[in-house]
N, C-alpha and C positions, 0 to 999 in steps of 0.2 A: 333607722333608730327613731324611732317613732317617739313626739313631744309633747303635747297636747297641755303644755304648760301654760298659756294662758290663757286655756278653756274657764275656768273655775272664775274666775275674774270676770271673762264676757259672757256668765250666766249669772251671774250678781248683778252686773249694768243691767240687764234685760228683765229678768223676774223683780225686783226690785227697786226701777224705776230712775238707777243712777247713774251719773253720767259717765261716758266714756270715752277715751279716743281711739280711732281703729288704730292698730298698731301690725308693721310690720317690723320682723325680726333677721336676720342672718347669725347661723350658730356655723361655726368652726370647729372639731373636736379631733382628737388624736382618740383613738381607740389602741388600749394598752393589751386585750383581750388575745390570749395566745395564738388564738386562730385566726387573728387579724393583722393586728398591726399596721392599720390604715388610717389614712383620713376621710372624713366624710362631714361634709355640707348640709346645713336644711336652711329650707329656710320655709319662713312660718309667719300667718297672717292669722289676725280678727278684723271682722267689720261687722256692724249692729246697725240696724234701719228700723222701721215702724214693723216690725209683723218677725223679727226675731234677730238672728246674728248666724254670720258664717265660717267657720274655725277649718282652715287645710294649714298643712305643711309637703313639701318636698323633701326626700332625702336623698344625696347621690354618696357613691361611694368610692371613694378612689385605691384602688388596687392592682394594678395592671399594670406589673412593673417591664420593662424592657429596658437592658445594656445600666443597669443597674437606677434607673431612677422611674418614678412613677409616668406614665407617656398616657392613660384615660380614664374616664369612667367605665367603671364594670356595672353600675346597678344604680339603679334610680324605684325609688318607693314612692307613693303618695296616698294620701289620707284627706279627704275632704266631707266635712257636717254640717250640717244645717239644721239650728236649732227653733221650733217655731213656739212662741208663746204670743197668744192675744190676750190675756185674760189675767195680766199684771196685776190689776187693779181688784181682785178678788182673794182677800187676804186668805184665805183656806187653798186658794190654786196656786199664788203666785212662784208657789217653789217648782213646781212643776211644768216641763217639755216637752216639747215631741221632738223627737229627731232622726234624722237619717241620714246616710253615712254612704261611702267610698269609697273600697280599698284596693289599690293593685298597685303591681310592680314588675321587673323584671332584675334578675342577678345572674351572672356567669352565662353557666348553661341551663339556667332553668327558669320560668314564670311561677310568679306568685298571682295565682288564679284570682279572675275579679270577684271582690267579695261584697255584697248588699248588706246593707244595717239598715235596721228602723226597730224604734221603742221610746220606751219613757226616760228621762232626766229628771232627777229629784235632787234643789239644792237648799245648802245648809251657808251658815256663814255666822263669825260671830258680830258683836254689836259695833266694832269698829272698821267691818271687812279684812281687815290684815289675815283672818284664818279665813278659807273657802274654800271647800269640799262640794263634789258631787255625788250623786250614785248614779247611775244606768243600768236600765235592766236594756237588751237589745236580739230582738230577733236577728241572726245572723246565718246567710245564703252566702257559701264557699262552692262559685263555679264550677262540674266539673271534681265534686271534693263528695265524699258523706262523713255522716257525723252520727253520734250516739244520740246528741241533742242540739239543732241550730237554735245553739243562743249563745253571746257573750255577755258575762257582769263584768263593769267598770268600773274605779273609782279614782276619781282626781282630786287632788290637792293641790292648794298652793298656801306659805303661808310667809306674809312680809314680815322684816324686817325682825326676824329670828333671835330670840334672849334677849330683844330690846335694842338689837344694833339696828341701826339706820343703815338702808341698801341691803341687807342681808336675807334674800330669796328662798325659800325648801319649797320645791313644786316638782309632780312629777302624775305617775297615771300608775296603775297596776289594771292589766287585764286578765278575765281568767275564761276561755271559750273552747270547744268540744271540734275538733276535728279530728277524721282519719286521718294517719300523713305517717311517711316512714322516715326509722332513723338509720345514720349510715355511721356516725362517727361520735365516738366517748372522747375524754379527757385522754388516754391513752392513743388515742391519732384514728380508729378504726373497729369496727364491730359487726357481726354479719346483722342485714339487713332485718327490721323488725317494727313491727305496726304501733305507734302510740296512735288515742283515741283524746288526747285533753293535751291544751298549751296551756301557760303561764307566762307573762311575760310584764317586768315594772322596771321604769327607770327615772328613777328618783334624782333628782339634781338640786345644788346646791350654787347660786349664783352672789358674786357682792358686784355691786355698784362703785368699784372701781373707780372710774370717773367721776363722780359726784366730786372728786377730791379736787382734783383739776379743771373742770369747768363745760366735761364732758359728760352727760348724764348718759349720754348712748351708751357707754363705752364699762360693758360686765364680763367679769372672768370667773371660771369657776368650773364643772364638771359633772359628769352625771356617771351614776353604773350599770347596768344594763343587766336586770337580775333575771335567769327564763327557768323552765322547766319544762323539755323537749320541745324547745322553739325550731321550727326550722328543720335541719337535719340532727341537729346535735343533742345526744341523749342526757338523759337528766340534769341536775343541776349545775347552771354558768354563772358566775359574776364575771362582768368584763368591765372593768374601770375606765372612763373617757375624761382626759381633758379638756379643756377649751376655752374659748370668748366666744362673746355672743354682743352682737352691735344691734341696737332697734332705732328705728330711723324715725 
């Protein structure tokens, strides 16, 4: 389940000159999603230096039940970007990135082929940063995969402290990218085998600051939905709702 939740945030420090602290995260979530009903872990980092910032997460997933209770992991994902801007200081560039990117995994019985990214990042933000948005346009190379067109567009959000509540997070990514890949399974459990050419895949989350009340700032509860369209194996449209906390250290 892929986060990229406080990407938007560590391209505002960066293009814009302000400060930041690297921040590591640990997220916990219950996945309510019919075809799951699992737990699964990330955890996820930013760190920003002179010459740009670097945004991965880890996701594992726990499924693999035996004599009735969960006994491993089944799948581990990872995603790691590197964003490079020199050119801060040139009010007509500063919104803009280079970047490149990471992807692979493994699940069950099968690999999620390594995938290469590079393109542009172009950010927005408003005058107090609480709203920040991205866009990415990204040449994208799926190992091993063809495509109609290697490219993904991306856009990330985040925005604080939501209706005016203090602690109150909406951050989340929507991607939209062009690969071959087959499907095997509808909403109905099964369907014979057939080629999509385009994913969809956004999961929007909703975090409060929890802690802030007790003297805990790390400490947020909240959840995210995992919205796709032929992600994976699974044909057309999924919402799979996720609970969880999330601790940043």
């Amino acid at each position: 389940m892929s986060q990229k939740t406080i990407l938007a945030v560590a391209v505002a420090a960066l293009a814009l000159g302000q400060l930041a602290r690297a921040q590591t995260n640990i997220q916990v979530f219950y996945d309510f999603g019919s075809d799951r009903k699992q737990v699964t872990t990330t955890i996820e980092g930013f760190y920003n230096d002179n010459w740009g910032n670097t945004f991965f997460f880890v996701d594992h997933d726990f499924n693999h039940k035996a004599n009735g209770g969960t006994k491993a992991i089944t799948g581990t994902y990872m995603e790691i970007a590197r964003c490079l801007n020199f050119w801060h200081s040139v009010p007509v560039l500063n919104g803009f990135s280079l970047q490149v990117e990471y992807n692979g995994g493994e699940y069950k019985n099968y690999f999620i082929n390594h995938s290469f990214l590079a393109g542009v990042d172009y950010f927005v933000h408003s005058k107090d940063f609480c709203n920040t948005f991205n866009f990415k346009v990204l040449y994208k190379h799926i190992c091993d995969t063809k495509s109609i067109l290697p490219m993904q567009l991306t856009f990330v959000w985040g925005m604080q402290d939501l209706f005016g509540l203090k602690g109150l997070r909406f951050s989340g990514f929507a991607d939209f990218w062009w690969e071959d890949h087959t499907l095997f399974t509808d909403h109905k459990g099964g369907i014979n085998p057939e080629i999509s050419h385009v994913v969809f895949l956004s999961e929007p989350q909703l975090w409060y600051n929890v802690g802030r009340h007790f003297g805990v700032d790390n400490l947020n509860i909240g959840g995210e939905v995992e919205l796709s369209f032929d992600f994976g194996s699974a044909r057309g449209f999924w919402a799979r709702p996720c609970a969880g906390i999330k601790w940043i250290f």
